[in-house]
Each structure stands twice: as structure tokens, then as C-alpha cells.
Residue frames as a rotation matrix with the C-alpha (Angstrom) as fourth column:
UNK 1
-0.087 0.673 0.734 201.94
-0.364 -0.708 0.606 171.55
0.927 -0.214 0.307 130.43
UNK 2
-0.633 0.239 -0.737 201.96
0.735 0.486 -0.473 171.07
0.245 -0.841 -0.483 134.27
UNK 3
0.098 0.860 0.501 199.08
-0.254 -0.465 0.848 171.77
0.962 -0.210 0.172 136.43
UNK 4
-0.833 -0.508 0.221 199.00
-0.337 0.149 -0.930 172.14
0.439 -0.849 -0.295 139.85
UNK 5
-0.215 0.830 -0.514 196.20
0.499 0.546 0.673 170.25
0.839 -0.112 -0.532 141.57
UNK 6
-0.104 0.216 0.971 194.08
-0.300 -0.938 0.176 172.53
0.948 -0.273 0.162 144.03
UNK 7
-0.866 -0.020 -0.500 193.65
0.455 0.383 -0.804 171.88
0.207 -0.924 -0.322 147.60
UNK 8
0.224 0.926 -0.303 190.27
0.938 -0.121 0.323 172.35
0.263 -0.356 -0.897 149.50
UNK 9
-0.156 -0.547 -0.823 191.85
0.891 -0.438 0.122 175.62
-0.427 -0.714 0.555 150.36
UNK 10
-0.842 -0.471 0.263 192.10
0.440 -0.317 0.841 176.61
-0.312 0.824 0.474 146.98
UNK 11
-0.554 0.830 0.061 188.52
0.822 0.534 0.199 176.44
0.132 0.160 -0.978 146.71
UNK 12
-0.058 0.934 0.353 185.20
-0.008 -0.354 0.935 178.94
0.998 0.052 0.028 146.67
UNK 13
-0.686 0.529 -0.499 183.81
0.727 0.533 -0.433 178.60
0.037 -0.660 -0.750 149.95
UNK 14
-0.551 0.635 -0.541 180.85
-0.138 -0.709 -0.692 181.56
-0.823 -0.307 0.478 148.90
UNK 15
0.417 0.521 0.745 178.09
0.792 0.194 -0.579 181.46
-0.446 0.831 -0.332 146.62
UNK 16
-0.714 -0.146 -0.685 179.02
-0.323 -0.799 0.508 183.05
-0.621 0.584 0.523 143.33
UNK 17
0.680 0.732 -0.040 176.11
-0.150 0.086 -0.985 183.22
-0.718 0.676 0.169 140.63
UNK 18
0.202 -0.151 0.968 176.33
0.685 0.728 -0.030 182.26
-0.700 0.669 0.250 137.31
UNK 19
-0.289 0.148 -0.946 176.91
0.038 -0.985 -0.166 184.24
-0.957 -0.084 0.279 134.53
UNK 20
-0.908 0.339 -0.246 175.58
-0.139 0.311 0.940 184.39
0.396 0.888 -0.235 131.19
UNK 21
0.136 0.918 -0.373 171.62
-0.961 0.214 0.176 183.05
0.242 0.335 0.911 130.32
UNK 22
-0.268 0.090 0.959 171.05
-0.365 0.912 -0.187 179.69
-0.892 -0.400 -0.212 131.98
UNK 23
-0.821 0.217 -0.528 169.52
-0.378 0.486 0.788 177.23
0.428 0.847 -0.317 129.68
UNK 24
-0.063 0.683 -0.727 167.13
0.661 0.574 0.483 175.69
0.748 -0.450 -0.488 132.40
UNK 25
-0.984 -0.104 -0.146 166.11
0.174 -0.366 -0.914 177.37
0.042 -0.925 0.379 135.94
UNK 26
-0.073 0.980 -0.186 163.15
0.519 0.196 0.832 176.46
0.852 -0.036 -0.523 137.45
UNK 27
0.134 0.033 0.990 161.44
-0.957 -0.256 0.138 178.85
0.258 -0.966 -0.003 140.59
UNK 28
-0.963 -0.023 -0.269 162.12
0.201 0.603 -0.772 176.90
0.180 -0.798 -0.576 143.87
UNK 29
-0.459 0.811 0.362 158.30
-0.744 -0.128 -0.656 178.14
-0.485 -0.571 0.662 144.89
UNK 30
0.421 0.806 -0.417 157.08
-0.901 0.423 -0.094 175.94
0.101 0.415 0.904 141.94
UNK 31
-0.549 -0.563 -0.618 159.39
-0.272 0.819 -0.505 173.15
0.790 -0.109 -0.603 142.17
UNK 32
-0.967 -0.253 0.015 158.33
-0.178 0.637 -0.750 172.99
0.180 -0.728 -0.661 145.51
UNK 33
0.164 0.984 0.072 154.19
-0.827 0.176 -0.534 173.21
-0.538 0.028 0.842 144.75
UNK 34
0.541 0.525 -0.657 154.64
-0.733 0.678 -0.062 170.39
0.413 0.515 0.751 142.35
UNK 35
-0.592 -0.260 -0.763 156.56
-0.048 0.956 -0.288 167.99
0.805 -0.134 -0.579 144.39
UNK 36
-0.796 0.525 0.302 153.57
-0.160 0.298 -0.941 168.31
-0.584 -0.797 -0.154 146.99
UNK 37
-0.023 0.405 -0.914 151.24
-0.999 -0.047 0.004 168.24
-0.042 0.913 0.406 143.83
UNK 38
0.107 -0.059 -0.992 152.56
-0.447 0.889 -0.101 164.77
0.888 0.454 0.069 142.93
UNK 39
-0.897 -0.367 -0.247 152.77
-0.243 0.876 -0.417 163.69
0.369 -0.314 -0.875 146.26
UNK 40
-0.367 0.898 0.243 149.07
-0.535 0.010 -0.845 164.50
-0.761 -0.440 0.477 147.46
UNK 41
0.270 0.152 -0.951 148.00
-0.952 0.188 -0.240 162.72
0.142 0.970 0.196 143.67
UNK 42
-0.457 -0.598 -0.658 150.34
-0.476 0.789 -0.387 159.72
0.751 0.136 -0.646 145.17
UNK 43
-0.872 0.365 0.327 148.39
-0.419 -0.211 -0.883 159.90
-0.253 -0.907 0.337 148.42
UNK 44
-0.010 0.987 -0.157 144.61
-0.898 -0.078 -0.433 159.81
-0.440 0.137 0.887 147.01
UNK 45
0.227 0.331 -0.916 145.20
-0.646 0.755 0.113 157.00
0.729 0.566 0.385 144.37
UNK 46
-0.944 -0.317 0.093 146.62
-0.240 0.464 -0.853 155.11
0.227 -0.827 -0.514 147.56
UNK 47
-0.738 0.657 0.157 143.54
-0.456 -0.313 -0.833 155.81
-0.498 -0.686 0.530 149.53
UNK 48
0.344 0.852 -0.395 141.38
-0.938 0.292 -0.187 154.83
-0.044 0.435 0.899 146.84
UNK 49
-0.067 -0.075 -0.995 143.05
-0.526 0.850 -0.029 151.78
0.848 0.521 -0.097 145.95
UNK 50
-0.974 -0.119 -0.195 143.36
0.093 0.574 -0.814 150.32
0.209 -0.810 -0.548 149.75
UNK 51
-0.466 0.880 0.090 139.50
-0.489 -0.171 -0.855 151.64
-0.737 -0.442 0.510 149.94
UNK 52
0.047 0.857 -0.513 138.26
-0.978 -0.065 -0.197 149.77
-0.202 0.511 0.835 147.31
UNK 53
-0.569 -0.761 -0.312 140.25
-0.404 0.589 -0.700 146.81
0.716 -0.272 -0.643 148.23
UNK 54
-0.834 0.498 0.236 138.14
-0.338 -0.123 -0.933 147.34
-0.436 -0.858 0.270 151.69
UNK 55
0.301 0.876 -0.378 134.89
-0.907 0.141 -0.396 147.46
-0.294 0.462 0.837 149.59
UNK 56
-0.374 -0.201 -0.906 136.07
-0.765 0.619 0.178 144.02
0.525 0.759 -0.385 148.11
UNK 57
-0.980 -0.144 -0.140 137.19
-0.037 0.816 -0.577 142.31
0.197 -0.560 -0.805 151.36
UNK 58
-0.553 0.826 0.111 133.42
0.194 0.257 -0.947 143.16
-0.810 -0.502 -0.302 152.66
UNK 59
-0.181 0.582 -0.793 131.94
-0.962 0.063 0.265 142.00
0.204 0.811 0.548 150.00
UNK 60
-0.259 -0.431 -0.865 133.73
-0.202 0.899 -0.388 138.50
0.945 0.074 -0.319 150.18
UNK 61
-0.923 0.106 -0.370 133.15
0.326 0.724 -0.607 138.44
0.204 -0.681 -0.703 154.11
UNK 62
-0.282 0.959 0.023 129.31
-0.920 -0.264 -0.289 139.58
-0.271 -0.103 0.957 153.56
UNK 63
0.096 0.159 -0.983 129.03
-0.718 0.695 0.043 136.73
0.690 0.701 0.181 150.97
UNK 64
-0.624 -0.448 -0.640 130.89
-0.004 0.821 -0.571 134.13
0.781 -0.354 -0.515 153.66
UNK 65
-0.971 0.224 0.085 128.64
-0.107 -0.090 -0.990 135.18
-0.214 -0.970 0.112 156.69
UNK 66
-0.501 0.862 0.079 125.61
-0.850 -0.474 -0.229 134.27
-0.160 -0.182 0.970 154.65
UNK 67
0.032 -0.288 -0.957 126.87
-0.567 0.783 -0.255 131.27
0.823 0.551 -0.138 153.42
UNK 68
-0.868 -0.471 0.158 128.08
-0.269 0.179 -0.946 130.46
0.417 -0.864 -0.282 157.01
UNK 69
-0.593 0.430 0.681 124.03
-0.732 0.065 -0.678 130.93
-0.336 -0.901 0.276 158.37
UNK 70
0.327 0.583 -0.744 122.82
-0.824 0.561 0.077 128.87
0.463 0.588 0.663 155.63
UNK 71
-0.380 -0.420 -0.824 125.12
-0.241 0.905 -0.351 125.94
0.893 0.065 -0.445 156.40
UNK 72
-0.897 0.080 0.434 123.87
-0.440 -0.079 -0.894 126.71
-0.037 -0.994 0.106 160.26
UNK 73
0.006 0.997 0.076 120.14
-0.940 0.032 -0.341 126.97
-0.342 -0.069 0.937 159.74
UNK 74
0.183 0.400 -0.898 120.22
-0.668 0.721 0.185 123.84
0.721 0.566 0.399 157.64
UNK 75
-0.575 -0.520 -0.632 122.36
0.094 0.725 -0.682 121.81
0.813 -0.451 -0.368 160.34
UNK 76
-0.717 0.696 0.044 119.69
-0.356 -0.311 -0.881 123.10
-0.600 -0.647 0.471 163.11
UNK 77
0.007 0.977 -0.215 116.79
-0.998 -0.007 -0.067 121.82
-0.067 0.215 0.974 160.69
UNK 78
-0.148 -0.463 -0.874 118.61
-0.594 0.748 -0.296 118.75
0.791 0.475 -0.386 160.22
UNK 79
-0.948 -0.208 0.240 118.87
-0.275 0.161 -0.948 118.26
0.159 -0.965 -0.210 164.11
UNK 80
-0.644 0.747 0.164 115.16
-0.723 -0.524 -0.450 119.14
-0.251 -0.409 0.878 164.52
């Protein structure tokens, strides 16, 4: 059995549909709502996490800047 191997020539170069019943075939309109779906979903939990992060950090430098006037005030009463 020989075969002849095709050249790029040989080739399609238009769109031909399928025929027959796909098995799978998703719209492009939804495809393209749910990959902005999952990114806007990827977005928010972002946002929250780096914002409540935020809420941590000023906690921690609320906590240090009261700590900070204590150690002051005492070292001023200390002086006095």
C-alpha cells in the first residue's frame, strides 16, 4: 500500500463544517460569559484577600504605635 504524503498545497485552506451530530459544542457567547464569570470571581477573592491582609497589617501597626507611646510616656516620666 503506498501513500503519497500531502503537501501544504494539498491542503483545505477554507472552513468546511462538520458533518454528522457533534458530541460536544459549546455557544462561543457562553464560553465567553463564563471565562469573564471566573475571572471577575478571581478578581474579588483577590481584593478581599489583599483587603483583609490590609485590615491585619493595621491592626499590628495600631497595636505597635501604642506600644511605641507607652514606652515614650514612661521614658518622659522617668526623665521628670
Amino acid at each position: 500500500m503506498i501513500t503519497q504524503q500531502q503537501t501544504p498545497n494539498d491542503r483545505a485552506t477554507d472552513f468546511q463544517a462538520v458533518q454528522g451530530n457533534p458530541t460536544e459544542q459549546y455557544s462561543g457567547g457562553t464560553l465567553l460569559v463564563a471565562a469573564y464569570a471566573v475571572l471577575w470571581v478571581v478578581i474579588f477573592a483577590w481584593i478581599g484577600l489583599v483587603w483583609r491582609k490590609q485590615r491585619a497589617l493595621d491592626g499590628r501597626l495600631t497595636d505597635l504605635e501604642r506600644v511605641l507611646d507607652k514606652a515614650a510616656a514612661a521614658a518622659d516620666k522617668g526623665k521628670g
